[in-house]
C-alpha positions, 0 to 999 in steps of 0.5 A, a space after each residue: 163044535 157049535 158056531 152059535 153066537 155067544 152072550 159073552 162080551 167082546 174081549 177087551 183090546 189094547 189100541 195101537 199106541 200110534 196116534 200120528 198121521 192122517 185122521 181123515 176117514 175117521 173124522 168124517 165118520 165121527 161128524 157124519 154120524 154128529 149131524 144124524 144125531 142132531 137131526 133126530 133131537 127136538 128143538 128142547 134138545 138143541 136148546 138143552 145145556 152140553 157138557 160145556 159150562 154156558 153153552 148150549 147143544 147147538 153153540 157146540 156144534 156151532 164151534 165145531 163147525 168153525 173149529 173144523 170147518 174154517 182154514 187155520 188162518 181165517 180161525 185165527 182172524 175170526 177168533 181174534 176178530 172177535 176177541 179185540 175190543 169185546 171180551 177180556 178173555 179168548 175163551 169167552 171170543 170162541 164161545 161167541 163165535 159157536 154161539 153165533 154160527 149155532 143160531 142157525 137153523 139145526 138143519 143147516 148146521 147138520 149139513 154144515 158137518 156133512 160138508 166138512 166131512 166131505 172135505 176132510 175125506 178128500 183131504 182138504 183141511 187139517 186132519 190130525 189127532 187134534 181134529 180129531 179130538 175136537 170132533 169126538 170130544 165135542 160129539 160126546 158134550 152133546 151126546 153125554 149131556 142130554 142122553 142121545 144115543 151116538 155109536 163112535 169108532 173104538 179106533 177113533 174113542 182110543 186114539 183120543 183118550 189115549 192122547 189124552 193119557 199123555 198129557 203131563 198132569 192128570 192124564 199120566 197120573 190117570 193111566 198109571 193108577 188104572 186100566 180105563 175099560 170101555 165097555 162099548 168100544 172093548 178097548 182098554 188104557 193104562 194099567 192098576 185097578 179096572 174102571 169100566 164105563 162106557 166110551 163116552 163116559 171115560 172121554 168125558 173123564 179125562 177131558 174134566 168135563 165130568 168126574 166119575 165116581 168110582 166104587 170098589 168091585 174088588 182088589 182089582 176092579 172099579 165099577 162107575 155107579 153114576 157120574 159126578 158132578 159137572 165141571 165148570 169147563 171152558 170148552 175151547 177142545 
């Protein structure tokens, strides 16, 4: 029998329903390979709208850096801080906030996520599914938006999407009604009639940042010929 290499994908897997406990390792991953991303974008790039609603590729990484970067309570006193006395909504503080700390230089900012990478894999900080999910969701604004090529771990794109699916509302309705296909990562969530797209495509689904449409293959299957519209989201995860 031949052990040639086949053209044949990967078989889809099913991940651990599991999505508790220490996230740190893959959280590092995920803003290591963030900062390399924007180290390889030009300036038009950085400058370029997300995925966000009014916000920029380097206020995206800006609010990463303060999401996962600060403790929780000096997260509190400086969203707060700049919540009081300027805006009439909290959304519009934390949009201030990326946007201030994404005016630095793109450098800096990469070294920033670097450093909290660092930090979090030696288990300084928060290190859940939620900080998890800030850090591949917002990796997918930018990356998504202006087209950047960045490879994410299928353990880390499931865990999140599949948390997600959880969430009462849209997610449940999602997950009953079809099997969401990632055809870069291989993993598969939910169960009906197949969507295949890619990771980042499927995050940004279920996180209503842009509807996909769907056309049918067969009974069975669904195939994402180009995404929809974006959505008007605040992007405070």
């Amino acid at each position: 029998m031949s052990d040639a290499p086949t053209s044949q994908p990967r078989p889809y897997f099913t991940p651990s329903s599991r999505v508790s406990g220490d996230w740190s390792a893959h959280i590092a991953t995920t803003l290591d390979r963030t900062a390399a991303m924007l180290l390889s974008l030009d300036d038009a790039a950085w400058d370029a709208p997300s995925m966000c609603s009014e916000w920029r590729v380097r206020d995206v990484a800006g609010h990463l850096i303060w999401r996962l970067g600060t403790t929780r309570w000096s997260m509190i006193a400086s969203g707060a801080g700049a919540y009081f006395g300027k805006h009439i909504s909290p959304s519009h503080a934390i949009a201030e906030i990326g946007r201030e700390i994404g005016s630095r230089p793109v450098p800096e900012l990469a070294q920033e996520l670097r450093a909290i990478a660092d930090n979090k894999v030696r288990g300084r900080q928060r290190v859940s599914i939620i900080e998890l999910t800030e850090a591949i969701v917002h990796a997918y604004d930018m990356s998504e938006a202006i087209g950047a090529d960045i490879r994410l771990s299928p353990r880390s794109t499931a865990a999140v999407v599949l948390n997600r699916l959880r969430v009462p509302g849209h997610g449940r309705t999602l997950a009953r009604s079809y099997t969401l296909s990632a055809v870069d990562a291989r993993w598969q969530l939910g169960s009906g009639p197949r969507i295949e797209a890619s990771a980042g495509e499927l995050t940004m689904h279920v996180f209503d940042r842009r509807r996909l449409e769907l056309v049918p293959v067969s009974t069975t299957e669904q195939r994402i010929v180009r995404p929809g519209e974006t959505s008007e989201s605040a992007c405070e995860h």
